[in-house]
C-alpha positions as CSV (number, residue, x, y, z in Angstrom):
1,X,16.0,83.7,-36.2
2,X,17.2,85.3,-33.3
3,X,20.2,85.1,-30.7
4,X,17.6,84.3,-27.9
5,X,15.5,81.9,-30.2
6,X,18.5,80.4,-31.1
7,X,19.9,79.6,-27.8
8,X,16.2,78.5,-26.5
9,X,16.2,76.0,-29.1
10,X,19.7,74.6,-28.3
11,X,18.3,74.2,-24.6
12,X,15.6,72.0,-25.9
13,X,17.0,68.5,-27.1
14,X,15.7,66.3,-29.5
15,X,14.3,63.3,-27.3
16,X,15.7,60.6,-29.9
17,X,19.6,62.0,-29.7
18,X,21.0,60.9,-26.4
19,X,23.2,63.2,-24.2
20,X,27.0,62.1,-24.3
21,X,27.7,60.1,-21.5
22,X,30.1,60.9,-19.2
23,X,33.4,58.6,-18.5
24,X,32.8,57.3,-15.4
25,X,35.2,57.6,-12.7
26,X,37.2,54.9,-10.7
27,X,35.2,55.4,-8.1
28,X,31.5,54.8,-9.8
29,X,32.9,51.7,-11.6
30,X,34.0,50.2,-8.3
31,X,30.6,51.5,-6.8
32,X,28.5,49.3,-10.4
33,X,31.5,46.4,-9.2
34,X,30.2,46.2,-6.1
35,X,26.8,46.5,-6.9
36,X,27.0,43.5,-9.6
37,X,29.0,41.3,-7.0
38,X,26.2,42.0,-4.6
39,X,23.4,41.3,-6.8
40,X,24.8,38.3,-7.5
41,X,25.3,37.1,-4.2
42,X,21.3,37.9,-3.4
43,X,20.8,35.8,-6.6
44,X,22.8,33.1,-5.2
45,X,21.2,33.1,-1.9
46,X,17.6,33.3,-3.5
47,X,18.0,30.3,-5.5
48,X,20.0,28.4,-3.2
49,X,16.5,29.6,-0.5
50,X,14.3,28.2,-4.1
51,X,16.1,24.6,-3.6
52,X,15.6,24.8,-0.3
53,X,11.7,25.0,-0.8
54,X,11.7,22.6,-3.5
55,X,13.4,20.1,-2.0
56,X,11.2,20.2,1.3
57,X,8.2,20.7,-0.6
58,X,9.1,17.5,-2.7
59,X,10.1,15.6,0.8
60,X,6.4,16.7,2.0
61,X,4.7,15.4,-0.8
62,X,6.6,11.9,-0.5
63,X,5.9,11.6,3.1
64,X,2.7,12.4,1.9
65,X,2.0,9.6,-0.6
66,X,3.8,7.3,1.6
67,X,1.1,8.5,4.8
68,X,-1.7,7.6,2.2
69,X,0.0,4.3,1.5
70,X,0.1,3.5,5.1
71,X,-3.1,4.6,6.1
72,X,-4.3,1.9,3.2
73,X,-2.8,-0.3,4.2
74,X,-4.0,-0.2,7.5
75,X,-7.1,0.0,6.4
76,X,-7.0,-3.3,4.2
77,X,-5.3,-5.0,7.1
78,X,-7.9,-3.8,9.8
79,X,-10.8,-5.5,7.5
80,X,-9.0,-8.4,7.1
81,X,-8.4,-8.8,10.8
82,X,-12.1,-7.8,11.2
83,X,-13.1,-10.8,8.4
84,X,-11.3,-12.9,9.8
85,X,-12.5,-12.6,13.6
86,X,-16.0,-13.0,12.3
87,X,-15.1,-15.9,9.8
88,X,-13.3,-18.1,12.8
89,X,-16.7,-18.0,14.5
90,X,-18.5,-19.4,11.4
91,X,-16.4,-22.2,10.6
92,X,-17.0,-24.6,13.7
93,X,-20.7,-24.5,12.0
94,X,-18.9,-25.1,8.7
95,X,-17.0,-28.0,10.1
96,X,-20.2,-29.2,11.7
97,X,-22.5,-29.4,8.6
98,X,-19.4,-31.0,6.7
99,X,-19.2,-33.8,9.1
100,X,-22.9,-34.5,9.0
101,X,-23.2,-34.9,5.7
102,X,-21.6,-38.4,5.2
103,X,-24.0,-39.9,7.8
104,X,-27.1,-38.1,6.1
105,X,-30.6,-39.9,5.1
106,X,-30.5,-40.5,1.0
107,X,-34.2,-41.0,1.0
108,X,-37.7,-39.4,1.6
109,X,-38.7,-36.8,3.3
110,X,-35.4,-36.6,5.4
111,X,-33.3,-37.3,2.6
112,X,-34.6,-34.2,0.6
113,X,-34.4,-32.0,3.8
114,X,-30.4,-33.4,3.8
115,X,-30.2,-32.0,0.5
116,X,-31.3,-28.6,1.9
117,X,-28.7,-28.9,4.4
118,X,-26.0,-29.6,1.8
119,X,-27.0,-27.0,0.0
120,X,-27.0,-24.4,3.0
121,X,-23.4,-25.4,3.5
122,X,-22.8,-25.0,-0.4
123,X,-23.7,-21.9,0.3
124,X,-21.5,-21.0,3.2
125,X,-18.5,-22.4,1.9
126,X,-19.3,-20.0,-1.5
127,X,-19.9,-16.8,1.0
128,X,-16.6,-17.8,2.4
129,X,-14.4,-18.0,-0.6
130,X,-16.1,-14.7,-2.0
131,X,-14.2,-12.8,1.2
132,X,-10.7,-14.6,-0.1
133,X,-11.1,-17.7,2.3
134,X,-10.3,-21.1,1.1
135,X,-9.3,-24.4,2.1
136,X,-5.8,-26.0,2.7
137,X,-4.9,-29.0,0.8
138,X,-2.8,-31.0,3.4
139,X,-3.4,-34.6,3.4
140,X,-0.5,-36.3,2.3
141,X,1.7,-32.7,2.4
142,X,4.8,-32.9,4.7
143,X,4.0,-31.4,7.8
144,X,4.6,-27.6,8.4
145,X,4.4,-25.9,11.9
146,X,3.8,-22.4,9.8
147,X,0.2,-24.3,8.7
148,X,-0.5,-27.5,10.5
149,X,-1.0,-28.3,14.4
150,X,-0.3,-31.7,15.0
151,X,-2.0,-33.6,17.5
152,X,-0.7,-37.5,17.0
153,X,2.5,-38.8,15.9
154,X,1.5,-42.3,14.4
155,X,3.9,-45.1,12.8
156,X,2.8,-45.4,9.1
157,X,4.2,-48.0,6.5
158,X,2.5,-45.8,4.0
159,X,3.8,-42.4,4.4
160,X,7.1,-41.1,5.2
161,X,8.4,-39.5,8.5
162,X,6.8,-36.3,8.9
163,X,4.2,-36.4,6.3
164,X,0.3,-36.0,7.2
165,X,-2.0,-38.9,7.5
166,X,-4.8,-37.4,8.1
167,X,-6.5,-34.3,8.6
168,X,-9.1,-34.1,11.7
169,X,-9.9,-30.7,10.9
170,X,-9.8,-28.1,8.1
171,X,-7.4,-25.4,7.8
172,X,-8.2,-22.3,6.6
173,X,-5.9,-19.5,4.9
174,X,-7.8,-16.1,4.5
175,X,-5.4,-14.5,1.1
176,X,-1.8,-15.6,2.2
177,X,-2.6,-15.6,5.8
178,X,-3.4,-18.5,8.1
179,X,-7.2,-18.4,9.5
180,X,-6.8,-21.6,11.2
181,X,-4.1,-24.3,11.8
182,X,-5.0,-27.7,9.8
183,X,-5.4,-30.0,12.9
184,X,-3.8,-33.4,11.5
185,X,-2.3,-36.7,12.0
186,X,1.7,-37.2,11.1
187,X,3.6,-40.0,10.6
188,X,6.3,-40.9,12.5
């Protein structure tokens, strides 16, 4: 081989033997210091900006499941206030059939068109306590402002102070709401 060949192939490197590195000086290890201690400062900063996110996108998705809940809500509440305008017109017909039934014909023709009326009130009461309406049981309860609306205070030797007598008209709760007021009776 010759001197030039020789010296070409010392120029050419093997690519799997790595060149000796170089000590570095004060100065390049200060500049990789600073370089580390920045980087990790932008790491800091870009997970403490990644909380950040998370926590407001978690505080958006509570506010909203708690919107949906509201608007729900709402909802339930504005049928039940709807129900129960249209149910407080029904039941003075309620009331109505149920005090004409004592006083109804038993026999013949009118006492089988009664029947038809009983059952037609059957019927309405069912319709009512399919949309959650039903009937407060009061006689002989104490008396509750929240539930009753008295219209006579009456000495008793039955009852005690404050308990009803008698109911002149039905109350009505719609689910744990009252429809309408008992009207009653209480002893004195």
């Amino acid at each position: 081989m010759s001197k030039k060949d020789k010296t070409e192939q010392e120029d050419i490197q093997d690519p799997k033997v790595k060149p000796e590195e170089e000590p570095a000086t004060e100065a390049e290890a200060a500049a990789e210091v600073d370089e580390t201690a920045e980087l990790r400062q932008l790491l800091a900063e870009a997970e403490a900006e990644a909380a950040t996110n998370l926590d407001g996108w978690q505080r958006a998705q509570a506010e909203f499941v708690n919107f949906r809940k509201r608007v729900e809500r709402d909802q339930a509440r504005m049928y039940e206030d709807t129900a129960a305008r249209v149910i407080k017109r029904i039941l003075p017909v309620l009331d109505d059939l149920n005090r004409a039934m004592p006083d109804r014909p038993t026999e013949g023709e009118a006492g089988e068109w009664a029947n038809g009326i009983e059952l037609v009130a059957r019927k309405l009461q069912g319709v009512l306590e399919s949309e959650g309406v039903s009937v407060m049981k009061v006689e002989g309860e104490m008396f509750d402002p929240n539930l009753h609306e008295a219209i006579s205070q009456e000495e008793s030797p039955d009852h005690e102070s404050g308990q009803i007598i008698e109911v002149i008209q039905q109350g009505y709760m719609i689910g744990d709401r009252v429809l309408r007021a008992a009207l009653v009776r209480v002893a004195a």
